[in-house]
N, C-alpha and C positions, 0 to 999 in steps of 0.2 A: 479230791484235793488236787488241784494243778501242781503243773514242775515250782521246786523253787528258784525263788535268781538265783541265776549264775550257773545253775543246771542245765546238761543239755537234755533235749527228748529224741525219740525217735521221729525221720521223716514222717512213716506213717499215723505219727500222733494227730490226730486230725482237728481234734480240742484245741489240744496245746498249741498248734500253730495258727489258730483261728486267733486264741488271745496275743500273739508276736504283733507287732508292728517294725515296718523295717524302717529306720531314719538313717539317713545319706544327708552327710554335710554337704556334698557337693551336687548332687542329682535330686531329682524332684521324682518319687515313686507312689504312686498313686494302685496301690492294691487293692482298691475297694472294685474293681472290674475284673470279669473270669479275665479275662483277653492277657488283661497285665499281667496275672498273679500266674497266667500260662507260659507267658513270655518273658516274665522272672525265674522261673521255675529252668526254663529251657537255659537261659544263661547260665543262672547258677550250677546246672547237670555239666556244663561244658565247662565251667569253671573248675568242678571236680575232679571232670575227667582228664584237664590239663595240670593238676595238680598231682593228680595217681602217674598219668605217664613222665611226667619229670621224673617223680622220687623212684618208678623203676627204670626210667634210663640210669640217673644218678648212681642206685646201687646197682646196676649191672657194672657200669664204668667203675666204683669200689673193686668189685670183684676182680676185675682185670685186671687190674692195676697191684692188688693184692697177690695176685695170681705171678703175674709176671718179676715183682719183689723177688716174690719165690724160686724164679727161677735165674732171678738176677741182672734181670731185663730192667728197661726204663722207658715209660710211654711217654709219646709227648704231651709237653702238658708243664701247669706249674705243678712243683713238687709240694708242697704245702699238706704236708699229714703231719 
């Protein structure tokens, strides 16, 4: 039995991602080629990877900022918490 919609699976679901098709309003993706579905794949790894280091820069800067509350300090920056 496949994922249901709306469900997610795991990368290595190899099934599950054979039945995905991916539609972009704006772009034209043609994954019926290894070449593409390698060079969707490499995008999308980088897409991630700039999504993880945002959210630990973001909470490192949390924590500083937290940090320095504490000790009474004030970073620059808008104050907005």
């Amino acid at each position: 039995m496949g994922p249901q919609p709306g469900t997610r699976t795991h990368h290595g679901d190899r099934a599950a991602r054979a039945r995905r098709r991916v539609v972009s309003l704006t772009e034209k993706f043609d994954l019926e080629i290894k070449e593409r579905r390698f060079m969707f794949a490499v995008l999308a790894a980088a897409a991630e990877y700039e999504l993880e280091l945002r959210a630990e820069r973001q909470a490192r800067g949390d924590r500083r900022r937290q940090v320095a509350r504490g000790e009474g300090r004030m970073l620059p920056g808008p104050s907005v918490l």
